[in-house]
N, CA, C and O atoms as a Tinker XYZ file with bonds, in Angstrom:
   392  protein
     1  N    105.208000   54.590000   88.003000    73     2
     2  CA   104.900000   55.573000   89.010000    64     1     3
     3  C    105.214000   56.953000   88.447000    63     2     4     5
     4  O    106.350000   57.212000   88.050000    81     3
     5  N    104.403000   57.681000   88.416000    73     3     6
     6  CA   104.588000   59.393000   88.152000    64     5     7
     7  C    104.366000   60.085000   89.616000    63     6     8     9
     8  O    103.705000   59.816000   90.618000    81     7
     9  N    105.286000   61.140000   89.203000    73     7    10
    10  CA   105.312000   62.256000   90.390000    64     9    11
    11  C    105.089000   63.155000   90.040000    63    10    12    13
    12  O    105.842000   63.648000   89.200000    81    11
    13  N    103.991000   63.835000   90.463000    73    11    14
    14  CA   103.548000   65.170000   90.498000    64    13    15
    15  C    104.710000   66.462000   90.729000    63    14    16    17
    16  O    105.505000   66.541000   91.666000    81    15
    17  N    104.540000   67.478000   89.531000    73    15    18
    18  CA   105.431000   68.979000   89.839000    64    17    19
    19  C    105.200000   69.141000   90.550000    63    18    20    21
    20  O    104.021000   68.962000   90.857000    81    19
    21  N    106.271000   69.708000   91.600000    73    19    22
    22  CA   105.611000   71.053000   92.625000    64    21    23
    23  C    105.229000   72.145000   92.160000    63    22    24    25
    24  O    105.646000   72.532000   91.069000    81    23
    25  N    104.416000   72.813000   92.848000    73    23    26
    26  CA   103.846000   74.328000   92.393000    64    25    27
    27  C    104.744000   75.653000   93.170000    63    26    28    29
    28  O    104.423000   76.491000   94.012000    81    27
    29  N    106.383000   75.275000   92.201000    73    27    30
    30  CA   106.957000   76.366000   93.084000    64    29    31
    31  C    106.618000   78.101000   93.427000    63    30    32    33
    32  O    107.089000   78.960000   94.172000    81    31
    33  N    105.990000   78.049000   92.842000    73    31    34
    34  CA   105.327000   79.264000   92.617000    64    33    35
    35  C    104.485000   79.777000   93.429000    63    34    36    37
    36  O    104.510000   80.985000   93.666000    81    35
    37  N    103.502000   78.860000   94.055000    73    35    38
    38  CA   102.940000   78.730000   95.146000    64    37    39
    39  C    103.685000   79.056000   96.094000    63    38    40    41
    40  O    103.552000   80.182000   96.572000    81    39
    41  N    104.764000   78.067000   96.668000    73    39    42
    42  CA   105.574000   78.000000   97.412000    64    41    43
    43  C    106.433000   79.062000   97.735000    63    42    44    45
    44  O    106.816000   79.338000   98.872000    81    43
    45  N    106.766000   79.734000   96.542000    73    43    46
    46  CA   107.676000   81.553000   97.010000    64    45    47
    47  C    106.463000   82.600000   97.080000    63    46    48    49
    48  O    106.721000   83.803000   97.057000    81    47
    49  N    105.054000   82.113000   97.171000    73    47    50
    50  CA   104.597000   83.691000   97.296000    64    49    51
    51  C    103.962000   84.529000   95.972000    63    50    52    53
    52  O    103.171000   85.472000   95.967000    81    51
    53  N    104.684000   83.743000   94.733000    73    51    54
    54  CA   104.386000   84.993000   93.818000    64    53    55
    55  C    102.977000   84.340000   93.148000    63    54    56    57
    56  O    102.448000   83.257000   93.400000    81    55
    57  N    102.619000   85.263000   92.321000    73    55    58
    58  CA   101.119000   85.083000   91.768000    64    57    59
    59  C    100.961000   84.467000   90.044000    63    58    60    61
    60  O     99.948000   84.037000   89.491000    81    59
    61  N    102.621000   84.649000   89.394000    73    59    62
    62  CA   102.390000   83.819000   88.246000    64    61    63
    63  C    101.117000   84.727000   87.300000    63    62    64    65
    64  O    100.767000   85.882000   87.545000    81    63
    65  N    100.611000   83.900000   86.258000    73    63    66
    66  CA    99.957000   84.877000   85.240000    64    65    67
    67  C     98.360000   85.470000   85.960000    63    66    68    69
    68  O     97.316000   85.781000   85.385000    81    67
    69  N     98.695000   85.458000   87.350000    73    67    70
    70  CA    97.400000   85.280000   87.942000    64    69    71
    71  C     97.555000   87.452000   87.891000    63    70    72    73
    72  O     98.603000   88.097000   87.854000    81    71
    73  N     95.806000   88.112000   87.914000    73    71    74
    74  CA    95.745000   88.957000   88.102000    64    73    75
    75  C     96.128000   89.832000   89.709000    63    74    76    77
    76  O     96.257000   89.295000   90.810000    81    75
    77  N     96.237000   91.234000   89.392000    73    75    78
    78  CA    97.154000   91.948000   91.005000    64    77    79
    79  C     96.365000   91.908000   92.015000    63    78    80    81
    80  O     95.451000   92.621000   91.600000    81    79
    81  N     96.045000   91.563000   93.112000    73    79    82
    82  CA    95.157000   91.930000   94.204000    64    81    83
    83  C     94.336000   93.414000   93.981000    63    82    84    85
    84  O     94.899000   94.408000   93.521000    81    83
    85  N     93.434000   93.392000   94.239000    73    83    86
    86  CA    92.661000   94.670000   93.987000    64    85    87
    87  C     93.080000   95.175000   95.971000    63    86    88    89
    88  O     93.060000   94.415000   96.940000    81    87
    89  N     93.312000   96.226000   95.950000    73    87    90
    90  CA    93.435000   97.009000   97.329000    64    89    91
    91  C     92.249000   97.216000   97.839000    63    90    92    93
    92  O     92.220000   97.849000   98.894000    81    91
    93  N     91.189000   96.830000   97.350000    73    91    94
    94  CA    89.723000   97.047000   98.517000    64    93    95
    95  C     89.382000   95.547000   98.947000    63    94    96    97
    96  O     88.767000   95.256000   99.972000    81    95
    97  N     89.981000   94.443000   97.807000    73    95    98
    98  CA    89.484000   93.000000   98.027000    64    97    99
    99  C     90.146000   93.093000   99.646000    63    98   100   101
   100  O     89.447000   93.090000  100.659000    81    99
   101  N     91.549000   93.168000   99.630000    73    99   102
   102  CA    92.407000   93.106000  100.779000    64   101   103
   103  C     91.530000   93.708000  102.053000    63   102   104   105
   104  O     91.324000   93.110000  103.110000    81   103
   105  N     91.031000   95.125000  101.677000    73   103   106
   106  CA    90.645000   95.372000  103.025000    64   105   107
   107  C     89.333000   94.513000  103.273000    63   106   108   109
   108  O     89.043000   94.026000  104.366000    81   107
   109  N     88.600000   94.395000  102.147000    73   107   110
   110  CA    87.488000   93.874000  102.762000    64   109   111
   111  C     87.583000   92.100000  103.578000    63   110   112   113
   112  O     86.936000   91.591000  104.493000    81   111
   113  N     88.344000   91.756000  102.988000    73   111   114
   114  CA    88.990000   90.475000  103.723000    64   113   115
   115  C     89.137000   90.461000  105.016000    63   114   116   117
   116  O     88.533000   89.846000  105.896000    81   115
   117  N     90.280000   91.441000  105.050000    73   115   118
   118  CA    90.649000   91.801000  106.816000    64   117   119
   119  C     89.571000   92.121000  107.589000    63   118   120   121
   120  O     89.411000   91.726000  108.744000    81   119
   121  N     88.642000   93.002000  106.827000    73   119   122
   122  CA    87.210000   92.894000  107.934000    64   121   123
   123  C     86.748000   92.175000  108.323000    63   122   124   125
   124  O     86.448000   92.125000  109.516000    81   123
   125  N     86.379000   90.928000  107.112000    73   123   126
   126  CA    85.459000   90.237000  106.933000    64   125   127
   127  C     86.136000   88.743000  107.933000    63   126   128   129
   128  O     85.491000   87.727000  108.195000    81   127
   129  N     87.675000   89.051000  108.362000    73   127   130
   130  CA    88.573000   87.540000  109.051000    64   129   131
   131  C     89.268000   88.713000  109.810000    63   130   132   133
   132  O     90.422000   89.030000  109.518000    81   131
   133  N     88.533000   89.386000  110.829000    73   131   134
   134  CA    89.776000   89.896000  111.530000    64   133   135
   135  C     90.769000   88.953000  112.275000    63   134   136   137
   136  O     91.979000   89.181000  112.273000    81   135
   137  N     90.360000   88.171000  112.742000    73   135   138
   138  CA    90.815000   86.964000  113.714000    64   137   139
   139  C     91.674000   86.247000  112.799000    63   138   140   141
   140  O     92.331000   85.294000  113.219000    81   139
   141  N     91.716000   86.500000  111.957000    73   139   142
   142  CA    92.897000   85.603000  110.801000    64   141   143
   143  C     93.883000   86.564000  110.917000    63   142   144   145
   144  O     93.863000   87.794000  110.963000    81   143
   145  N     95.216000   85.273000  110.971000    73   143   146
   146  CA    96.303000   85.791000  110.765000    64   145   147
   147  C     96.788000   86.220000  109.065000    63   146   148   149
   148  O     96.532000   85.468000  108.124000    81   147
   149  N     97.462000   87.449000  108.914000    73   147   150
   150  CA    98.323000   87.655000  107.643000    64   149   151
   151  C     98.317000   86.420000  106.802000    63   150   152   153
   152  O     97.358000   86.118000  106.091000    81   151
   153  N     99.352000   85.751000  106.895000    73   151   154
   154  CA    99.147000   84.976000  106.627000    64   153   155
   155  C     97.875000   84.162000  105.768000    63   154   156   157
   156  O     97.772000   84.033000  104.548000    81   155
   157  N     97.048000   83.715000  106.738000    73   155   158
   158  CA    95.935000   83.210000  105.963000    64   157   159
   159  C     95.288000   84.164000  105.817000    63   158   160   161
   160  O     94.182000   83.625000  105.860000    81   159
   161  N     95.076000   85.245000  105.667000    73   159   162
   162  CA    94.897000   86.443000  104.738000    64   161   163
   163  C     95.379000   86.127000  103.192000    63   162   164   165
   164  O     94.441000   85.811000  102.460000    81   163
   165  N     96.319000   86.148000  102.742000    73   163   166
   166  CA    97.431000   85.692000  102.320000    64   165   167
   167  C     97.067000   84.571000  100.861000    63   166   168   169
   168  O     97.154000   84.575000   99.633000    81   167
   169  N     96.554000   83.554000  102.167000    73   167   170
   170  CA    96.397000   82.123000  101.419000    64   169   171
   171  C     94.962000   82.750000  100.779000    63   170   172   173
   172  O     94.962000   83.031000   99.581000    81   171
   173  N     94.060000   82.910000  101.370000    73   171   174
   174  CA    92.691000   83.308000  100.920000    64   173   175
   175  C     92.870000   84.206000   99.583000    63   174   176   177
   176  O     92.621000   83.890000   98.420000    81   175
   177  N     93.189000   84.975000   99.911000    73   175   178
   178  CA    93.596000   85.982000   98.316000    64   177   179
   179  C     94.462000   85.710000   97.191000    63   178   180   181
   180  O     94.672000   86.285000   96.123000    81   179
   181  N     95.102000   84.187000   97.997000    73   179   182
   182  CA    95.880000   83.514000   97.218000    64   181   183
   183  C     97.414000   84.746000   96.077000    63   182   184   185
   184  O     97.816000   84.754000   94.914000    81   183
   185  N     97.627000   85.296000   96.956000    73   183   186
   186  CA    98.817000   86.582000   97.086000    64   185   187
   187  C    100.058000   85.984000   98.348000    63   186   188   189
   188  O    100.266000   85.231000   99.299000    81   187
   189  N    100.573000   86.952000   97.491000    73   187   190
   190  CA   101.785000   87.172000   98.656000    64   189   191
   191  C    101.465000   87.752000  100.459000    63   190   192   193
   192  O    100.463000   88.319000  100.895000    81   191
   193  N    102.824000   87.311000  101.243000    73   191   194
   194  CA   102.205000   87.797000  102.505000    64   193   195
   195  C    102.787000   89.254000  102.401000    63   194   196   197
   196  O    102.052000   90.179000  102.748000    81   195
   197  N    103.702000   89.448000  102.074000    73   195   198
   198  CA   104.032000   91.033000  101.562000    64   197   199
   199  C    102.811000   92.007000  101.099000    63   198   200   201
   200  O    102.288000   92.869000  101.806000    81   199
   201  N    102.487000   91.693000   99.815000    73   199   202
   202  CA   101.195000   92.247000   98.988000    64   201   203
   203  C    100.012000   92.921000  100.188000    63   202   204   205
   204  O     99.461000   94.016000  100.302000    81   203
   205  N     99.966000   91.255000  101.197000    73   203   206
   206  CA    98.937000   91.758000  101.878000    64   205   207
   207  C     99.358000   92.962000  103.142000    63   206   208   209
   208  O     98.563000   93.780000  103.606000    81   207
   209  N    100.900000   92.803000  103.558000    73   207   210
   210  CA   101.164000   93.898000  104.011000    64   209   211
   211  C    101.272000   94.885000  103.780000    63   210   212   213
   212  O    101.074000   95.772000  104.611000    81   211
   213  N    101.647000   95.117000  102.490000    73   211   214
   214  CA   101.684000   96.304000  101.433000    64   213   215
   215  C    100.130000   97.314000  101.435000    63   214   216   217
   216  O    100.048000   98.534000  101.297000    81   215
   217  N     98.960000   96.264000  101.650000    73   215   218
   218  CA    97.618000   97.009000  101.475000    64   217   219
   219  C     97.465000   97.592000  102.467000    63   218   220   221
   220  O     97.146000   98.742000  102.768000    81   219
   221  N     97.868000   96.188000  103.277000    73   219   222
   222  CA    97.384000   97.203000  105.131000    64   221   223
   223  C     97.976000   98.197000  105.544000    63   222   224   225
   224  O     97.525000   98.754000  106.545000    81   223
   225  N     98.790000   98.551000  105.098000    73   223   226
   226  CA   100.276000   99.698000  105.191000    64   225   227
   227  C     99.713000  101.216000  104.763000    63   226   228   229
   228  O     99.779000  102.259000  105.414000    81   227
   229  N     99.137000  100.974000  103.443000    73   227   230
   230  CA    98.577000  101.812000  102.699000    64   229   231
   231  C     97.234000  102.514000  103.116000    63   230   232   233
   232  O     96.752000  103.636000  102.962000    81   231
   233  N     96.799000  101.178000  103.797000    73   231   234
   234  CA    95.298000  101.905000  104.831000    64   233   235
   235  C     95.852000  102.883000  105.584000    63   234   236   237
   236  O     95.654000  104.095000  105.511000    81   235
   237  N     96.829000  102.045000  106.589000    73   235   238
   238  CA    96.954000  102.847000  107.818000    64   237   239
   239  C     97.528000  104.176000  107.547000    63   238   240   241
   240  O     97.448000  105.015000  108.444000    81   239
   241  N     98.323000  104.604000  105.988000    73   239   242
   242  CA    99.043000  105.425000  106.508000    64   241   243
   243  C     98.309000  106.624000  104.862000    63   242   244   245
   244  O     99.112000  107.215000  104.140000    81   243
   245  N     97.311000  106.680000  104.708000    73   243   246
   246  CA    96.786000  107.459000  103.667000    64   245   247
   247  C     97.203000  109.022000  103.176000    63   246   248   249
   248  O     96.575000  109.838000  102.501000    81   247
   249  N     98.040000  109.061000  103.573000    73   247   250
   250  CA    99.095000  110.055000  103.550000    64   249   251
   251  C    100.224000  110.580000  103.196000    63   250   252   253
   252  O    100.851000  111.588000  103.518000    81   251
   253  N    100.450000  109.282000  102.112000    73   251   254
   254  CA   101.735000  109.022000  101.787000    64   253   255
   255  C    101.668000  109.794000  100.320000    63   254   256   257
   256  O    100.597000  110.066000   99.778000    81   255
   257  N    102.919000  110.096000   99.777000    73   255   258
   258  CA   102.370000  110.875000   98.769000    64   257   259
   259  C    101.639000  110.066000   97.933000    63   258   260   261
   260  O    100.493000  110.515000   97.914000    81   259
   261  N    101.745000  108.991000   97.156000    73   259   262
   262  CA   101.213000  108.308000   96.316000    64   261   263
   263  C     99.669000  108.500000   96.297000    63   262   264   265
   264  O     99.023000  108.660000   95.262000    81   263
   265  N     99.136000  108.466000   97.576000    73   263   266
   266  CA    97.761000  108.297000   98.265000    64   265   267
   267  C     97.418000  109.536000   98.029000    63   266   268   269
   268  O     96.273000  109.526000   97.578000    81   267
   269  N     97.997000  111.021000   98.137000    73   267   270
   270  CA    97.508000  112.380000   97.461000    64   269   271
   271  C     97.622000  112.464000   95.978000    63   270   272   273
   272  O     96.761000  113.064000   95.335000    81   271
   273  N     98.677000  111.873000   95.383000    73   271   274
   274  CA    98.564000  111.942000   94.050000    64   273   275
   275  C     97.052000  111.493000   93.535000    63   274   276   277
   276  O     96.301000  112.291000   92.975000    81   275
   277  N     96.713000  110.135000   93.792000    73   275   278
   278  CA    95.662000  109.200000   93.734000    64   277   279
   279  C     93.807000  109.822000   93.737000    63   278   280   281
   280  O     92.795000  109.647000   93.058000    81   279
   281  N     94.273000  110.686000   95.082000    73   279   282
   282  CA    93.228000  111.497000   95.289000    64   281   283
   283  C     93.141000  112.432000   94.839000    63   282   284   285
   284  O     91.965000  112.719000   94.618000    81   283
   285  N     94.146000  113.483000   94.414000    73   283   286
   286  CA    94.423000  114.708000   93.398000    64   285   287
   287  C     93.515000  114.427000   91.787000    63   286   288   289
   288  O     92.801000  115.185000   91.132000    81   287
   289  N     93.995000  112.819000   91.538000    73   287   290
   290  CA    93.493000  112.437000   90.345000    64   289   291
   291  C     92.077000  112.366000   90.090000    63   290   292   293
   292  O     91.560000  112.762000   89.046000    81   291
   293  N     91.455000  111.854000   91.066000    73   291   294
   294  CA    89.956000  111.787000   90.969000    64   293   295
   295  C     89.432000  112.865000   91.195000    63   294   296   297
   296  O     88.201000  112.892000   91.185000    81   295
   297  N     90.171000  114.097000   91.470000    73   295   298
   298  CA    89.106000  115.126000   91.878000    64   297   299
   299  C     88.378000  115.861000   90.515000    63   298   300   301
   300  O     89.084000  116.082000   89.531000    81   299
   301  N     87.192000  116.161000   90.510000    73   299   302
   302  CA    86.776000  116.481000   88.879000    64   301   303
   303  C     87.087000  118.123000   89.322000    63   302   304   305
   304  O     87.408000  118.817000   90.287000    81   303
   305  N     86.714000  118.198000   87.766000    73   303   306
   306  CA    86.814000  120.149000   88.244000    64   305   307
   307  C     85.439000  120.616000   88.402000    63   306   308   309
   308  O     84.429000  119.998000   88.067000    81   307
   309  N     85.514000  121.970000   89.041000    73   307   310
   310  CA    84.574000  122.688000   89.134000    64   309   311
   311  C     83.835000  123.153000   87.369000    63   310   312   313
   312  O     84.478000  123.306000   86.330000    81   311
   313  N     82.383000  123.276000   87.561000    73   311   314
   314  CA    82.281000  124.131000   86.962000    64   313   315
   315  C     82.620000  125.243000   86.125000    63   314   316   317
   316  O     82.588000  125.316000   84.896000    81   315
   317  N     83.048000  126.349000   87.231000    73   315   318
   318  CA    83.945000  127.454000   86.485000    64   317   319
   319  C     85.105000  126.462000   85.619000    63   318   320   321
   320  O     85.221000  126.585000   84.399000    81   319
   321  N     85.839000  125.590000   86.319000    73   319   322
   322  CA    87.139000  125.037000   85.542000    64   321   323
   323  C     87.126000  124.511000   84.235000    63   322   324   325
   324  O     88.070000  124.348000   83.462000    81   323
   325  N     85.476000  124.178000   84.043000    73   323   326
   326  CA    85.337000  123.889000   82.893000    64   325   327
   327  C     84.946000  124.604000   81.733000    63   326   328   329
   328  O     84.927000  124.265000   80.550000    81   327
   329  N     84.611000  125.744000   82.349000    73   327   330
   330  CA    83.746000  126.446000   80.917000    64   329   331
   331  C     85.172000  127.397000   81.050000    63   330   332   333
   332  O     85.358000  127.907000   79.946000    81   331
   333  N     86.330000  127.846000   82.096000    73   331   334
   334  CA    87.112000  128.488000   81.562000    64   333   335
   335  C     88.460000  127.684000   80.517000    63   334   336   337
   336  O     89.194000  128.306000   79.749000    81   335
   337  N     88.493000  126.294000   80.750000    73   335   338
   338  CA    89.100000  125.631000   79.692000    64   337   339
   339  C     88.059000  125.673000   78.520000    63   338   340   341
   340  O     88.650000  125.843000   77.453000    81   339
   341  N     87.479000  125.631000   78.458000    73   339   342
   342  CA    86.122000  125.466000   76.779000    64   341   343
   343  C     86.416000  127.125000   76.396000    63   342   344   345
   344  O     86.180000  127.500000   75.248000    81   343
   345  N     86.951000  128.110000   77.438000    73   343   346
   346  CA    87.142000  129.475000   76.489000    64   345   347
   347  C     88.264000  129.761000   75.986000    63   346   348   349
   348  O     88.468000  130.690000   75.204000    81   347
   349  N     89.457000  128.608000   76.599000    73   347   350
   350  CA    90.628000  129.093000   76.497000    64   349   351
   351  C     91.255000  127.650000   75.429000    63   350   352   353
   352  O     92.457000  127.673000   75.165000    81   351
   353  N     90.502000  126.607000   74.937000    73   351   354
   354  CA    90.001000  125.895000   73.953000    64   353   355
   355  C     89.787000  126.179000   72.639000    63   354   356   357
   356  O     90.410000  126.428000   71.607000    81   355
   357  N     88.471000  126.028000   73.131000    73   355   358
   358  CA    87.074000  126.020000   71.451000    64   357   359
   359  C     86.782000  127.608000   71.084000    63   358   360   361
   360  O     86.500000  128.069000   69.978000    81   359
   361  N     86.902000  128.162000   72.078000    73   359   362
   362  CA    86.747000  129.580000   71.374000    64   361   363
   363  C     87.498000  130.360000   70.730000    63   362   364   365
   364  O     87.194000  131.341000   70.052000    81   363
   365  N     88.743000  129.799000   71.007000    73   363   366
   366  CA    89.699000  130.770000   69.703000    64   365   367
   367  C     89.453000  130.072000   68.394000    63   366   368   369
   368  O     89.398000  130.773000   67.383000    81   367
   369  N     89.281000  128.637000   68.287000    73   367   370
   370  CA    89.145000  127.833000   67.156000    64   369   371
   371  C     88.035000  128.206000   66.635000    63   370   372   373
   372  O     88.007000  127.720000   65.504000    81   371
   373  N     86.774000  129.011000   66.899000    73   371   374
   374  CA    85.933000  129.059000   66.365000    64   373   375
   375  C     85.827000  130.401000   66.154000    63   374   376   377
   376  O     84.749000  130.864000   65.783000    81   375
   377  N     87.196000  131.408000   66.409000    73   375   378
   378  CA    87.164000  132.623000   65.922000    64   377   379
   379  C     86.511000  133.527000   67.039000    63   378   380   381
   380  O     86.583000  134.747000   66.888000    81   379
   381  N     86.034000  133.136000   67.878000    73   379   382
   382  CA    85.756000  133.959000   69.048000    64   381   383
   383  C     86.624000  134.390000   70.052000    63   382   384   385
   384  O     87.243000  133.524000   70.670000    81   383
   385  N     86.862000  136.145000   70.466000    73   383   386
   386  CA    87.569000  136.401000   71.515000    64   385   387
   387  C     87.382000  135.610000   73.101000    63   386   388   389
   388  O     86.388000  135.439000   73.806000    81   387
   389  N     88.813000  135.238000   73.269000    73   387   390
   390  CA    88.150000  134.644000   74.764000    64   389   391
   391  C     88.756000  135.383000   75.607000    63   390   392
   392  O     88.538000  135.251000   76.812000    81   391
């Protein structure tokens, strides 16, 4: 007779060599099962029930600094921002007053 390991790993929640939840999979889940509890939220994404609180947290509260940093990051620059870095750049290197 053999007995099967348990999958403790399973069992506490954590995710093991498995990749991080993506933060849009999460929301789109919750849309897609509002009527599901956390929980089987949870099981479906095969994550922690934390993790999945962690996302929903982050929806509700987009305001947090992390969430301005985030958005600070993606913002591109203007125009002007760019051709006045390319003068304050490439143009001294190429011997031109900037």
């Amino acid at each position: 007779m053999q007995v099967e390991a348990e999958d403790v790993d399973a069992l506490a929640g954590t995710r093991g060599a498995r990749q991080p939840v993506d933060h849009d999979d999460v929301l789109r889940m919750r849309a897609a099962h509002p009527d599901d509890s956390l929980e089987m939220l949870a099981a479906r994404l095969e994550c922690s029930l934390s993790t999945v609180k962690r996302h929903l947290r982050r929806a509700r509260n987009p305001s947090s600094p992390d969430e301005r940093r985030s958005v600070e990051r993606r913002r591109l620059p203007s125009m002007d921002e760019v051709f006045d870095a390319f003068e304050q750049v490439v143009e001294p290197q190429l011997g031109r007053p900037g």
